[in-house]
N, CA, C and O of each residue as an XYZ file, in Angstrom:
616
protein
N       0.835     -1.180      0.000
C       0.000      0.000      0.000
C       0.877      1.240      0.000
O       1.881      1.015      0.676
N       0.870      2.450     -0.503
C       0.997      3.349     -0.405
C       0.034      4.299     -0.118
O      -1.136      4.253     -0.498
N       0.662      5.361      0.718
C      -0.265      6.867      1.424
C       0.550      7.746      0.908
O       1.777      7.757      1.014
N      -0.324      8.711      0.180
C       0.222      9.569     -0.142
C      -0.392     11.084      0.749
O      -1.418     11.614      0.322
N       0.207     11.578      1.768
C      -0.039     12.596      2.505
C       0.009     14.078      2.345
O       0.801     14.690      3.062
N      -0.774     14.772      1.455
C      -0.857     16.123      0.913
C      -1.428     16.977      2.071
O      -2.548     16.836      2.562
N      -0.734     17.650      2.339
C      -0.959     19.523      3.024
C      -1.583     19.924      2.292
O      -1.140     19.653      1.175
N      -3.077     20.868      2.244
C      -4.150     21.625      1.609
C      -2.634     22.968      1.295
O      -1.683     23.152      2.056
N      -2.889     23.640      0.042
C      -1.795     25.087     -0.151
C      -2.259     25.928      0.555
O      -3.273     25.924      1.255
N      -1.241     26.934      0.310
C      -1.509     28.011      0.964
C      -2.946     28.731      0.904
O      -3.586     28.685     -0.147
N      -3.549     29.525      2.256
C      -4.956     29.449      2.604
C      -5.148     31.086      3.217
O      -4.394     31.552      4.071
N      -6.129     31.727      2.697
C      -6.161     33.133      3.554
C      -6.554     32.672      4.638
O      -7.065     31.570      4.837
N      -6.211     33.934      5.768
C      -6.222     33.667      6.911
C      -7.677     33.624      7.585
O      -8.653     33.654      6.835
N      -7.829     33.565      8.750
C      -9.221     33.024      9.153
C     -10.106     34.297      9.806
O     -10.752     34.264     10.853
N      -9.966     35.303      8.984
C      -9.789     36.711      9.821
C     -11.741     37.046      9.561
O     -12.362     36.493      8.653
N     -12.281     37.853     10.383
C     -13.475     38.327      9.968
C     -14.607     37.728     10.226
O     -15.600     37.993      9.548
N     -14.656     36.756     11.322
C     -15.317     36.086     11.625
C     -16.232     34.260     10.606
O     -17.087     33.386     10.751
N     -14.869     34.919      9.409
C     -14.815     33.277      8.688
C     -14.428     32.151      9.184
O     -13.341     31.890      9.700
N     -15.874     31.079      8.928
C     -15.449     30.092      9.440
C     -14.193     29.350      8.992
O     -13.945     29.578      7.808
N     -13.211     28.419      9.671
C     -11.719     27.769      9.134
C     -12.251     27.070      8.624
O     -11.173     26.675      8.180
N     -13.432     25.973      7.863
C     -13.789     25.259      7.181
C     -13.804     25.846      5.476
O     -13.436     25.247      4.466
N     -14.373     27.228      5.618
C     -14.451     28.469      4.414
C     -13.425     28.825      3.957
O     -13.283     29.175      2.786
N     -12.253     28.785      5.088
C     -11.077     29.415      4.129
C     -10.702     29.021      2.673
O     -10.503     27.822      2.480
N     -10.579     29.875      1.623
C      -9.992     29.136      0.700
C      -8.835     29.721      0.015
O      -8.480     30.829      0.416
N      -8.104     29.113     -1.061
C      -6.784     29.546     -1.188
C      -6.735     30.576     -1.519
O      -7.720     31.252     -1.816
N      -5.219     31.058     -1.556
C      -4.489     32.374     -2.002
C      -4.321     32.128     -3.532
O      -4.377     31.081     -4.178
N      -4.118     33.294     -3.875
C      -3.238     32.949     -5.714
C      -2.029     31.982     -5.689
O      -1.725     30.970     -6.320
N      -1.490     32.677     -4.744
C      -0.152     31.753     -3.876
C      -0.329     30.181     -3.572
O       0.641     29.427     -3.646
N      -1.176     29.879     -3.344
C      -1.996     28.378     -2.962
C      -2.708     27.524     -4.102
O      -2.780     26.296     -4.070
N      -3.292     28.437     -5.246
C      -3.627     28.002     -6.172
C      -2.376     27.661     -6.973
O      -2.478     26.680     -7.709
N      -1.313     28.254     -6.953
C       0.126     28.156     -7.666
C       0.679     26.810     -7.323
O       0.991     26.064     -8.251
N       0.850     26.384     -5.949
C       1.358     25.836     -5.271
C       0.747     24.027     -5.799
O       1.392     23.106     -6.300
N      -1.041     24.135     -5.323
C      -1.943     23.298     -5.877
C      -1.535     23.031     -7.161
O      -1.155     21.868     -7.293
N      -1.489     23.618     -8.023
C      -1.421     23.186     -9.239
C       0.114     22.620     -9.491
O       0.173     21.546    -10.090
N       1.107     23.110     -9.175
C       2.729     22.423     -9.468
C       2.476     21.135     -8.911
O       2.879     20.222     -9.631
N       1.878     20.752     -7.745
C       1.860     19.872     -6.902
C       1.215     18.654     -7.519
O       1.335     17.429     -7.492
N       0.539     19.499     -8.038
C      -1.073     18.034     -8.942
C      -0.334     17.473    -10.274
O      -0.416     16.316    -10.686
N       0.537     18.723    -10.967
C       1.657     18.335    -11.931
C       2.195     17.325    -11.970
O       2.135     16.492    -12.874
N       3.151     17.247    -10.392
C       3.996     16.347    -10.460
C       3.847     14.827     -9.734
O       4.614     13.866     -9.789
N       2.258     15.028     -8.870
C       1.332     13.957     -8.883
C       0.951     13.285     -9.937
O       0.946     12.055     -9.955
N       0.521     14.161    -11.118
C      -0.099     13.195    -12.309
C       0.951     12.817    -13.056
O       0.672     11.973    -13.907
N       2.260     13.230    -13.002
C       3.395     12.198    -13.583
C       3.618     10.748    -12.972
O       4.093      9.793    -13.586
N       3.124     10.758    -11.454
C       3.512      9.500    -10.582
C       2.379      8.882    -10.497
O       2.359      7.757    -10.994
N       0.900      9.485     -9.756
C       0.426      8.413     -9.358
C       0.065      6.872    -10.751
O       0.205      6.810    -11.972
N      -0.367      6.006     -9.818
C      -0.629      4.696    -10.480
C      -2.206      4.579    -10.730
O      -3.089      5.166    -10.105
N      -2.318      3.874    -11.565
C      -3.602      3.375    -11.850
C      -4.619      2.837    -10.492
O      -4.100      1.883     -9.911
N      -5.367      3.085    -10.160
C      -6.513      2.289     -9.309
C      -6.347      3.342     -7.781
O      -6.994      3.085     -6.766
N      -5.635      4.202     -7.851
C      -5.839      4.873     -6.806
C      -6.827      6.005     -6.089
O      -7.449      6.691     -6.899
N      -7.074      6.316     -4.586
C      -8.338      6.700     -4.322
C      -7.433      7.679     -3.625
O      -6.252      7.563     -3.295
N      -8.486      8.907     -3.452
C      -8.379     10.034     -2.972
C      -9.488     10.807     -2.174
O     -10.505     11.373     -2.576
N      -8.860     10.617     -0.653
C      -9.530     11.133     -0.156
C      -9.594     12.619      0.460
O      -8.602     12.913      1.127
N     -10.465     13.483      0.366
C     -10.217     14.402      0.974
C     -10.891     15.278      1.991
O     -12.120     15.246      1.947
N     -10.506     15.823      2.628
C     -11.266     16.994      4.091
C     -12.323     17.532      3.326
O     -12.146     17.562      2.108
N     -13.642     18.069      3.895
C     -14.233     18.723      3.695
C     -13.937     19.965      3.635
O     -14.673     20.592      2.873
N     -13.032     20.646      4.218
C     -13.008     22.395      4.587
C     -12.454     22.597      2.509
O     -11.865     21.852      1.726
N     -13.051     23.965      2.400
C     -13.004     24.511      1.084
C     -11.439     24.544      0.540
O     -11.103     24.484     -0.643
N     -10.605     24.648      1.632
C      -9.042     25.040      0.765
C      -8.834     23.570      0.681
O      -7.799     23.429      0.029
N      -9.278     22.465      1.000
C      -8.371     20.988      0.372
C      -9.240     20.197     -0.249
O      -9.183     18.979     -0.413
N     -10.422     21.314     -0.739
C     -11.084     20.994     -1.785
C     -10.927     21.472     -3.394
O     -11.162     20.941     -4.479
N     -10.372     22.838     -2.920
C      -9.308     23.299     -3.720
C      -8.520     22.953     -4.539
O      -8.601     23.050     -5.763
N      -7.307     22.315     -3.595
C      -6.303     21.650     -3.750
C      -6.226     20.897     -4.475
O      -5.427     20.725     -5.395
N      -7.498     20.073     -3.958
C      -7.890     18.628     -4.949
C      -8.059     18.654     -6.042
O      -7.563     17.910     -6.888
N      -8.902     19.653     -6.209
C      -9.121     20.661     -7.544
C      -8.480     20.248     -8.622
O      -8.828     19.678     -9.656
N      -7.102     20.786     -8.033
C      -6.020     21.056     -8.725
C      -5.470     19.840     -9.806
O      -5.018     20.049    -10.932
N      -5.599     18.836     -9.301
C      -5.868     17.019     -9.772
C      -6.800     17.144    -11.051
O      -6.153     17.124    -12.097
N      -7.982     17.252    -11.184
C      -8.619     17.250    -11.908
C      -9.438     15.460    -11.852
O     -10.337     14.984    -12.545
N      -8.911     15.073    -11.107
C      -9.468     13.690    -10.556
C     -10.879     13.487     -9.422
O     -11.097     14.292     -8.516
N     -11.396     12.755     -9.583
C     -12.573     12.083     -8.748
C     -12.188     12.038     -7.466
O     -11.215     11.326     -7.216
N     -12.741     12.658     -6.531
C     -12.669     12.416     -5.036
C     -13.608     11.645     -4.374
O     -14.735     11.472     -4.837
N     -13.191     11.112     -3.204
C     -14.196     11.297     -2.033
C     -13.729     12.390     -1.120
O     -12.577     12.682     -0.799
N     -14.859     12.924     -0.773
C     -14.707     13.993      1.021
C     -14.987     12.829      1.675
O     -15.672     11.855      1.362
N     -14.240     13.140      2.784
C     -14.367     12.136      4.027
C     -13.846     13.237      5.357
O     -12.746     13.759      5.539
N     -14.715     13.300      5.908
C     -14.840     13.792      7.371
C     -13.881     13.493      8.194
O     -13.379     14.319      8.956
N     -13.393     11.766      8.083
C     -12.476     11.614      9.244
C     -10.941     12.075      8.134
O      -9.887     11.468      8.327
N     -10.977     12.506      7.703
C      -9.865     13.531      7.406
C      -9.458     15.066      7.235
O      -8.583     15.602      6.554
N     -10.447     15.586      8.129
C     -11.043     17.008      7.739
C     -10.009     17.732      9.196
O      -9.057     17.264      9.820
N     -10.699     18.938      9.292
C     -10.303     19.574     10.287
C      -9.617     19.368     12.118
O      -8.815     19.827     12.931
N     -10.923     18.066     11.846
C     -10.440     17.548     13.533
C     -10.180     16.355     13.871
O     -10.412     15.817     14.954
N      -9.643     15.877     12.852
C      -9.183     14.562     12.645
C      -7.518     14.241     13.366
O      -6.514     14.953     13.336
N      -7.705     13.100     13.888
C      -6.759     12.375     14.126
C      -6.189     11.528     13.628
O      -6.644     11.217     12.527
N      -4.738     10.586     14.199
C      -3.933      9.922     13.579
C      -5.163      8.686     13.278
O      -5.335      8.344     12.108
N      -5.825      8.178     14.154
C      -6.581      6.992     14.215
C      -7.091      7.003     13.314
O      -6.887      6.135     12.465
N      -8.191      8.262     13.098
C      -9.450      8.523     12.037
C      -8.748      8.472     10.936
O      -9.108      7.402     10.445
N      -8.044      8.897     10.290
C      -6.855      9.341      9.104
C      -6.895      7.941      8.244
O      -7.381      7.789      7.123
N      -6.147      6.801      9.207
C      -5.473      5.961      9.073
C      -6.820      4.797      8.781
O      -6.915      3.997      7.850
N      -7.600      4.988      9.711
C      -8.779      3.939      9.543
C      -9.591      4.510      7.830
O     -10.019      3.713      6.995
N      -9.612      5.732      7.711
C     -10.351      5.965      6.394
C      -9.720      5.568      5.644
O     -10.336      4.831      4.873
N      -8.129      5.737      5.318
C      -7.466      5.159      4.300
C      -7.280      3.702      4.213
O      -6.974      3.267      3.103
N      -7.416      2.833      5.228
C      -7.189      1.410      5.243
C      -5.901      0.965      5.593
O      -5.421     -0.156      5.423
N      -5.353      2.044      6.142
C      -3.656      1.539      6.587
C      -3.766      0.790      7.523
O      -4.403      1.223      8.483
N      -3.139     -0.743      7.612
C      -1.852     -0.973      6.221
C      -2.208     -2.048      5.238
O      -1.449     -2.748      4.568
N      -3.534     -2.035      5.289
C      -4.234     -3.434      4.583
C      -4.809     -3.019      2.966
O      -4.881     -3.800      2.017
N      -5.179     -1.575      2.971
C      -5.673     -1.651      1.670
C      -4.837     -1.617      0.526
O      -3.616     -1.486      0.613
N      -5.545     -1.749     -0.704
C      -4.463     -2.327     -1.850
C      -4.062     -1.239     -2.667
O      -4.893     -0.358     -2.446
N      -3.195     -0.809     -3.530
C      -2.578      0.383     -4.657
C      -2.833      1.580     -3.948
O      -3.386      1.417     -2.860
N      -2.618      2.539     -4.225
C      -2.107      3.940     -3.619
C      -3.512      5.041     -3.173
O      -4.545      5.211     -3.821
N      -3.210      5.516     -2.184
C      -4.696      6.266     -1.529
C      -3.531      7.863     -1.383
O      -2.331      7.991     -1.142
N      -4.552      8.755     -1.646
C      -3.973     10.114     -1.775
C      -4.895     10.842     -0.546
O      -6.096     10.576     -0.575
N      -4.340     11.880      0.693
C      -5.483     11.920      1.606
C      -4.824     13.459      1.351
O      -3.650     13.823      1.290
N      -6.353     14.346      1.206
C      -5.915     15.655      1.475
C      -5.798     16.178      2.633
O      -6.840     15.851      3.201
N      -5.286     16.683      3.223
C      -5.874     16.959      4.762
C      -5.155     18.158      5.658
O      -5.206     19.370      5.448
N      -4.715     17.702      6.339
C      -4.310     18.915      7.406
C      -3.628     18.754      8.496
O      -3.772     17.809      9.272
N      -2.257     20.355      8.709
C      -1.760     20.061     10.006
C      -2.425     19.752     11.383
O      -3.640     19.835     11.203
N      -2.167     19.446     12.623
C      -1.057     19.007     12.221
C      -1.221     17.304     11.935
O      -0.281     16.581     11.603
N      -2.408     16.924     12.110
C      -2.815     15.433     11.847
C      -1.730     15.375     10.800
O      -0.699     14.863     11.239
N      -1.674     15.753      9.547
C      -0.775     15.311      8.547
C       0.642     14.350      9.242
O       0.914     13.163      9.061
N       1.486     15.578     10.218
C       2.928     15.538     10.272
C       2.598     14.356     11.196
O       3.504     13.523     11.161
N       1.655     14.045     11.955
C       1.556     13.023     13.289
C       1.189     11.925     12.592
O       1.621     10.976     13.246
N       0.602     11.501     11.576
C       0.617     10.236     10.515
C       1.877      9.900     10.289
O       2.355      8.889     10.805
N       2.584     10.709      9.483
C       3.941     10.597      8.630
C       5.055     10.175     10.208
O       5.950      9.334     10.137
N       4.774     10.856     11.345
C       6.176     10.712     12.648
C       5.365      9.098     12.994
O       6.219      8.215     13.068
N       4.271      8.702     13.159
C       4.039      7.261     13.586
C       4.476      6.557     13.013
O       5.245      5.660     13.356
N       4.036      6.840     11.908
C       4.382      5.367     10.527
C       5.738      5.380     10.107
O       6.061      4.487      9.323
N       6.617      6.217     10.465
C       7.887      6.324     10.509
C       8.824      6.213     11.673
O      10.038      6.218     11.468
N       8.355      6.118     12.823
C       8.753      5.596     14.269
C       8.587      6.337     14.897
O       8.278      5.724     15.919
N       8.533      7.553     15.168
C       7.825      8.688     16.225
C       6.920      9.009     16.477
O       6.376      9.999     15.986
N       6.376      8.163     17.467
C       4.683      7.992     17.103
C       4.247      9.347     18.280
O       3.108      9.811     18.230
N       5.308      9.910     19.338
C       5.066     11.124     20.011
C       5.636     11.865     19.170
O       6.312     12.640     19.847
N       5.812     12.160     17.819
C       6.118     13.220     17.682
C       5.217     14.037     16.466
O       4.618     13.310     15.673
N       5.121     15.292     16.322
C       4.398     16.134     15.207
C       4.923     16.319     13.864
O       4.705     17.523     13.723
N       5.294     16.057     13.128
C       6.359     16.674     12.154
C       5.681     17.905     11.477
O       4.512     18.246     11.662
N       6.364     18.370     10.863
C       6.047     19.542     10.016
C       5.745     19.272      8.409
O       6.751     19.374      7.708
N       4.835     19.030      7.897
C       4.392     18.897      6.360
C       3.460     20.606      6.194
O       2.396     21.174      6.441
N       4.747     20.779      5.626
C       4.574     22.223      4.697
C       3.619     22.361      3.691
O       3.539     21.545      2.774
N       2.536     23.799      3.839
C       1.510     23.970      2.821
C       1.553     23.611      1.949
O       2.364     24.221      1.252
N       0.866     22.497      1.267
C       0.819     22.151     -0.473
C       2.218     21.020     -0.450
O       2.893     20.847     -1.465
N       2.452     20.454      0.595
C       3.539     19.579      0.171
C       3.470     18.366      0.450
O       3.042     18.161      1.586
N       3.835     17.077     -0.399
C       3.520     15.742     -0.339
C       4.765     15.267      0.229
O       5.946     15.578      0.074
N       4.001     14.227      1.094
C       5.031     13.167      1.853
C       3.963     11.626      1.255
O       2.774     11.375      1.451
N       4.990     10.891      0.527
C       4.653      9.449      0.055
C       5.487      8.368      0.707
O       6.698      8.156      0.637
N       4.298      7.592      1.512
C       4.913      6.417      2.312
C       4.314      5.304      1.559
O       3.235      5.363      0.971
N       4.970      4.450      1.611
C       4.971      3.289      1.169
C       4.907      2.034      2.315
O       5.712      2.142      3.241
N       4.065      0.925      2.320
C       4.382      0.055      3.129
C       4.703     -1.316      2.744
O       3.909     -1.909      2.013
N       6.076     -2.059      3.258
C       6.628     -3.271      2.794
C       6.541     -4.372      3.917
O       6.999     -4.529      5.048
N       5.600     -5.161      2.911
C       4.857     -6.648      3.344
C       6.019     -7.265      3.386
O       5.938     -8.069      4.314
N       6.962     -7.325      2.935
C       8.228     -8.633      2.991
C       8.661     -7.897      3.921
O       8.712     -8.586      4.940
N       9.029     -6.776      4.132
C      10.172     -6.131      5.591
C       9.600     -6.179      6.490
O       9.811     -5.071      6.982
N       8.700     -6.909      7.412
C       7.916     -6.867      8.381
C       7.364     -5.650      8.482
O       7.678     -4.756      9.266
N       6.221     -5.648      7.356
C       5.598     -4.465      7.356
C       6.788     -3.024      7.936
O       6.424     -2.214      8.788
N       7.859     -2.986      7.421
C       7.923     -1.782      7.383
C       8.056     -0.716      6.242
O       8.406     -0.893      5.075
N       7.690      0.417      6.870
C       6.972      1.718      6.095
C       8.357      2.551      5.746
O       9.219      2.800      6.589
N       8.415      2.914      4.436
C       9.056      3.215      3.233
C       8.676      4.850      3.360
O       7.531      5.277      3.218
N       9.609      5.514      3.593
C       9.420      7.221      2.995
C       9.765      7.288      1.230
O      10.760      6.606      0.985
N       9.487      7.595      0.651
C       9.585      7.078     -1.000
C      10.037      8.535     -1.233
O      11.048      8.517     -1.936
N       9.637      9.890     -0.882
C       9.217     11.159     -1.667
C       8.600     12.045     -0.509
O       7.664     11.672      0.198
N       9.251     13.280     -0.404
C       8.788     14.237      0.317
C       9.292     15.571     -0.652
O      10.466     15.911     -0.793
N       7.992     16.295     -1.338
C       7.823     17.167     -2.265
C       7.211     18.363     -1.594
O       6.097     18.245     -1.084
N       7.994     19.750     -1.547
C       7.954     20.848     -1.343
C       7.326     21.312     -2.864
O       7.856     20.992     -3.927
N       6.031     22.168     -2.739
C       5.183     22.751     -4.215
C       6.117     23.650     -4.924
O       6.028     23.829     -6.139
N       7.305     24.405     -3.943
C       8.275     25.289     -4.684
C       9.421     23.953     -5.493
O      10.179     24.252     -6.416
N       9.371     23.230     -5.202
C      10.160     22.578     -5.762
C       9.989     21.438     -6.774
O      10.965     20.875     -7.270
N       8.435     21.041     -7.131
C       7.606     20.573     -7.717
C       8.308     20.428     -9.028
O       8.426     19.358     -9.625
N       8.818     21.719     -9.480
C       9.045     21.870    -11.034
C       7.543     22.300    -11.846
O       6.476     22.435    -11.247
N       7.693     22.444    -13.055
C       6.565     23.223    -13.926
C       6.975     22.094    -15.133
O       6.407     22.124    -16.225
């Protein structure tokens, strides 16, 4: 199985009594979204699912794909490592799942499944972290790709 763990891009701020579900991107974020979905649709594989948060900026994002989603709730705003992990099917489901979602749930997926299960990491606006998991290594989990949107390429 592979998870592919996307940060929603850059997002105006939550100012004015807008709800954080409403926020939606910057020009800056739409830029970001789109390099990002670029160099997604060079990689991903055939048969893969994508799930994403409800809130408007990682619907956005998704956008940016031009691919079929699901929204799924347990990846949205107040989601946890548990919820995250149970929607995607980690570590049992089959070919590659793409989850849009959000700090800091994002960085606390990527530090478990990588051995720091107390720790937060930092997954930067609009940037993919792709784990991989290996059935012959006693199930262990593969960092494959960690993509910054400035560095995406065009």
């Amino acid at each position: 199985m592979d998870l592919i763990l996307w940060r929603h891009a850059e997002a105006e701020e939550g100012a004015g009594g807008l709800p954080d579900a409403a926020r939606q991107l910057t020009a800056r974020g739409r830029r970001q979204a789109q390099r990002m979905a670029r160099w997604l649709l060079r990689r991903l594989p055939d048969g893969h699912r994508i799930l994403v948060s409800p809130a408007v900026r990682t619907l956005q994002t998704a956008d940016a794909l031009g691919l079929a989603y699901e929204i799924e709730a347990a990846v949205g705003t107040s989601a946890d490592v548990d919820d995250l992990l149970a929607a995607a099917g980690w570590p049992e489901a089959r070919g590659t799942i793409v989850v849009v979602g959000h700090q800091p749930t994002l960085g606390q997926v990527a530090a478990r499944l990588l051995g720091a299960p107390d720790a937060a990491w930092s997954v930067r606006k609009g940037a993919v972290w792709w784990l991989s998991r290996r059935k012959r290594e006693n199930g262990q989990t593969v960092l494959r790709a960690v993509v910054d949107p400035d560095w995406a390429g065009d």
